[in-house]
C-alpha positions in Angstrom: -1.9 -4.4 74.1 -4.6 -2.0 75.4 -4.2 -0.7 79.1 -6.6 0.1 81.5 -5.8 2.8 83.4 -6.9 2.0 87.4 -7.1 5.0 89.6 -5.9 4.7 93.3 -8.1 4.9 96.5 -7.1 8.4 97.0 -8.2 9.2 93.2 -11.2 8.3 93.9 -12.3 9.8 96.7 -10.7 12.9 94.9 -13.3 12.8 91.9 -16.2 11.6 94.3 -15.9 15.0 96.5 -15.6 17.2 93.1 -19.1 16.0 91.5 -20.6 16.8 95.3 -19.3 19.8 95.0 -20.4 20.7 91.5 -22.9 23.2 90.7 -26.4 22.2 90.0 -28.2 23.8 87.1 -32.2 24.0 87.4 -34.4 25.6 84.4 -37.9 26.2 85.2 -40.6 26.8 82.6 -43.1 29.5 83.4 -45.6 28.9 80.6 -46.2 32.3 79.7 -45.8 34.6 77.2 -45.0 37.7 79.7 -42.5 35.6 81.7 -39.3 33.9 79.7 -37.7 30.5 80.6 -35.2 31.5 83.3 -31.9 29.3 84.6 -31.1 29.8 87.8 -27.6 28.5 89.2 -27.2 27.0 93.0 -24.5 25.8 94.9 -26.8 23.4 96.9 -30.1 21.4 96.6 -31.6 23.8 99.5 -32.0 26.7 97.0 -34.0 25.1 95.1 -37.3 26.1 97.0 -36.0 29.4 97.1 -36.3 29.6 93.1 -39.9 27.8 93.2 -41.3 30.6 95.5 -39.9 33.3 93.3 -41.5 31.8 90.1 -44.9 31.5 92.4 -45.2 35.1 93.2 -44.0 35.8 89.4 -47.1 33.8 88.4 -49.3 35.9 90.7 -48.0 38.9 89.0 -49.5 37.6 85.4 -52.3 38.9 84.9 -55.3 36.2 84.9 -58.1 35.1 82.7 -61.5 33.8 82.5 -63.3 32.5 79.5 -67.0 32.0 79.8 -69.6 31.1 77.1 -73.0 33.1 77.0 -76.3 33.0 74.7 -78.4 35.1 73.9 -82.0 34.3 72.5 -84.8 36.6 71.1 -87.9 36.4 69.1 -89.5 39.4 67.0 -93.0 39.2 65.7 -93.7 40.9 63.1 -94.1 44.5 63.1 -96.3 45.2 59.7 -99.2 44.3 58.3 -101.0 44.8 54.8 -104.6 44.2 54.4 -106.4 44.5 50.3 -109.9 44.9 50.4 -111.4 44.6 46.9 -115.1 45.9 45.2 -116.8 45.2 41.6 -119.3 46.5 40.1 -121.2 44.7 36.7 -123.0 47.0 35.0 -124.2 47.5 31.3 -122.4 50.9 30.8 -119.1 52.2 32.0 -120.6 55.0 33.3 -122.8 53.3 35.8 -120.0 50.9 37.0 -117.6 53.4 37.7 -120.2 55.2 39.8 -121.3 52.2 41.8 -117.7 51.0 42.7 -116.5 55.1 43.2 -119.1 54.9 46.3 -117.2 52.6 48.2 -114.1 53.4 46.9 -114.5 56.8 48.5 -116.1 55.3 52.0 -113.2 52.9 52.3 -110.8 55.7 52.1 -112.7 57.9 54.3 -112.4 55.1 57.2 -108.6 54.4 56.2 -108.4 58.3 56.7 -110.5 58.7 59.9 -108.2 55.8 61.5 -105.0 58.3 61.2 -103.6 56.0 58.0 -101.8 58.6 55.7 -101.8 58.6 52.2 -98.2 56.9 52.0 -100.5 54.2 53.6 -102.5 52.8 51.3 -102.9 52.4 47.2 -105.7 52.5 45.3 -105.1 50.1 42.3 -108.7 50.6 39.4 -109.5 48.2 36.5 -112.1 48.1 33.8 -112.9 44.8 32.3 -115.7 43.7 29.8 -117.5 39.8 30.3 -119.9 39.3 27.6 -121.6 42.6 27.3 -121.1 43.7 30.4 -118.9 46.4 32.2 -116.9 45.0 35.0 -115.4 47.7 37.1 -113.1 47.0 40.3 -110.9 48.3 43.0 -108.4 47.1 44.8 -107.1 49.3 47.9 -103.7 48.0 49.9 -103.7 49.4 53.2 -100.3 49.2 55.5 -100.7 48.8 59.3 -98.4 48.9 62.0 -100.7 47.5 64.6 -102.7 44.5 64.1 -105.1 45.2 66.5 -106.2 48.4 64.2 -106.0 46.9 60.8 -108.4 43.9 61.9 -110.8 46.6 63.7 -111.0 48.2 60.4 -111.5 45.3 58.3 -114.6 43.6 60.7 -115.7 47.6 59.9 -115.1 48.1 56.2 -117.1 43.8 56.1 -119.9 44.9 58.6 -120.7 48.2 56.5 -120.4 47.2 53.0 -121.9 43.6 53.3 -121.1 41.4 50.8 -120.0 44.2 48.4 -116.8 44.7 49.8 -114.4 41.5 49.9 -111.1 41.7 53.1 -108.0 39.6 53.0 -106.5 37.7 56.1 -103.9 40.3 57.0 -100.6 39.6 55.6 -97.1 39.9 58.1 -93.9 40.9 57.5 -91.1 43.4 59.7 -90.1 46.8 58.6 -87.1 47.0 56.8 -83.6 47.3 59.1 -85.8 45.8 61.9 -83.7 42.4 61.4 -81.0 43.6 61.4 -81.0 45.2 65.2 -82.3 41.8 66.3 -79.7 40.0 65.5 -77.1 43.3 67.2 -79.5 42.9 70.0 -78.8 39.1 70.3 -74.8 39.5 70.1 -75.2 42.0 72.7 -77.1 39.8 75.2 -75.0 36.7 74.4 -72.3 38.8 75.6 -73.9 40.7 78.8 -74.9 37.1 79.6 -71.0 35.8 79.5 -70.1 38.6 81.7 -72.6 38.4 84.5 -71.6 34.3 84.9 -68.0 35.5 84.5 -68.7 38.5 87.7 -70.9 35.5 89.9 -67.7 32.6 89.3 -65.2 35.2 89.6 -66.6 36.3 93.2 -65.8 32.9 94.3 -62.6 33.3 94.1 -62.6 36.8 95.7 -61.8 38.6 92.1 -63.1 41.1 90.0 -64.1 41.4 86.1 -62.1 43.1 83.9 -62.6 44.2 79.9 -62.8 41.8 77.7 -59.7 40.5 75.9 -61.4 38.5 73.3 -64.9 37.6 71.6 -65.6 34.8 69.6 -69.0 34.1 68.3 -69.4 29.7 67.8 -73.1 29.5 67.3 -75.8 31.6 65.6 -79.0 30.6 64.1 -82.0 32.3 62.6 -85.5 31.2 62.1 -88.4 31.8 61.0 -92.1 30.7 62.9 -92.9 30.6 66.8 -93.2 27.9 68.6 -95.6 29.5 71.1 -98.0 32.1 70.8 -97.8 35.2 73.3 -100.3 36.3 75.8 -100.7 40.0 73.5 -101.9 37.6 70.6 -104.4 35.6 72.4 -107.0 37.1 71.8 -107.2 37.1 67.9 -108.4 34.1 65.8 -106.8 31.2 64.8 -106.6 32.0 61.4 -104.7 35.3 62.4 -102.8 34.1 64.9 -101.0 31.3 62.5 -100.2 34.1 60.2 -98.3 35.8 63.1 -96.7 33.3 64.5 -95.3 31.9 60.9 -94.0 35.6 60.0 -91.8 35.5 63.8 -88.1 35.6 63.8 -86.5 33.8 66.1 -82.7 34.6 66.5 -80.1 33.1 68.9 -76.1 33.8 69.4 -73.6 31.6 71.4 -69.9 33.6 72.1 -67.4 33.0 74.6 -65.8 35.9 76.2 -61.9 36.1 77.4 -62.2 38.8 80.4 -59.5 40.1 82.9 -59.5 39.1 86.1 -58.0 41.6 88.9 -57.7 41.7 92.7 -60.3 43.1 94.7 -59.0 46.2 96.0 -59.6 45.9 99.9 -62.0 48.8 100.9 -60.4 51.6 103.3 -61.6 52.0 106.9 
């Protein structure tokens, strides 16, 4: 038969006094990396506050954080222009072709020249071609510009000078070379100067100061290629030129978010 031991009154009120009196165990989880799970061991329920302030002013000694998100957006017209202007002459001899097409040859050049273009400039591509029995001669002369203002000054010349002789292409746009690739340094740099001037204005509400940063991480960045507006500076040249320009501009933009420091203002000295 199974028996059921039955403690006495006394007994009792024995074991009830020993779990009172037992010692209470409380963990407490920090939450971060610098500060470890600690246990702390109390004789009484009171000390329990005592072990939350501690962990408080442990948190205030972690150093804190801010993560902001910043863009940056630019646009780069284009920075080079080519221009080809062309001549022919049709003559019955070789001789007399060559002659009539060197005459403008050499006055195109001499305007290229007078307009501070250097010989790295501008090519001079010749051809000789024969249609029927006569002697076609021709020119074609590339000329590189860096400002469009000059290189369509010099083609409404070379046009009102030489007439209908002389034949001018619609500039055509393009950047110098490495000039993309500093845009788009340029955008990461102000996507990140903007994250840390909205980190410096929310981190004066809370009477704090920016720090380095701690991390970078770029989540957006797009290029391309055609303006969706055209600039005051460009106004003023024709429509034909101004769709050229505007379909040769870059636009770049970069999206990061910045991890900075945050640290205690340091109360100024009397």
């Amino acid at each position: 038969m199974s028996r059921t031991n039955r403690l006495k009154p006394e007994e009792t009120l024995a074991s009830q006094q020993m779990a009172h009196n037992r010692l209470i165990q409380v963990f407490t989880d920090m939450k971060q990396p610098s500060i470890p799970s600690r246990q702390f061991i109390s004789n009484s329920n009171s000390n329990i506050a005592n072990v939350y302030n501690k962990n408080k002013d442990a948190l205030g000694a972690v150093e804190q954080q801010i993560n902001v998100t910043g863009v940056g957006e630019l646009t780069l017209p284009p920075d080079r222009f080519t221009i080809t202007i062309k001549c022919k002459a049709s003559k019955d001899n070789v001789e007399d072709a060559k002659a009539s097409v060197a005459k403008r040859q050499d006055y195109i050049v001499q305007t290229l020249k007078n307009s501070y273009l250097k010989e790295e400039d501008y090519r001079v591509y010749e051809s000789i071609n024969y249609q029927d029995s006569a002697v076609v001669c021709g020119c074609e002369i590339e000329a590189h510009f860096i400002d469009i203002g000059k290189c369509l000054s010099i083609s409404n010349l070379l046009v009102e000078k030489l007439k209908s002789s002389v034949s001018v292409s619609l500039p055509v746009c393009y950047h110098a070379p490495g000039s993309l690739d500093i845009l788009r340094k340029q955008v990461g740099m102000l996507a990140i100067h903007s994250a840390r001037q909205k980190a410096m204005e929310m981190a004066k509400v809370v009477h704090m100061s920016v720090g380095p940063p701690i991390q970078v991480q770029e989540h957006d960045f797009s290029e391309a290629q055609g303006s969706l507006s055209c600039d005051q500076e460009e106004a003023n040249l024709s429509p034909s030129v101004r769709q050229k320009v505007g379909e040769s501009t870059i636009r770049v933009s970069s999206r990061v978010s910045v991890c900075f420091q945050l640290r205690t203002k340091q109360k100024s000295k009397a």
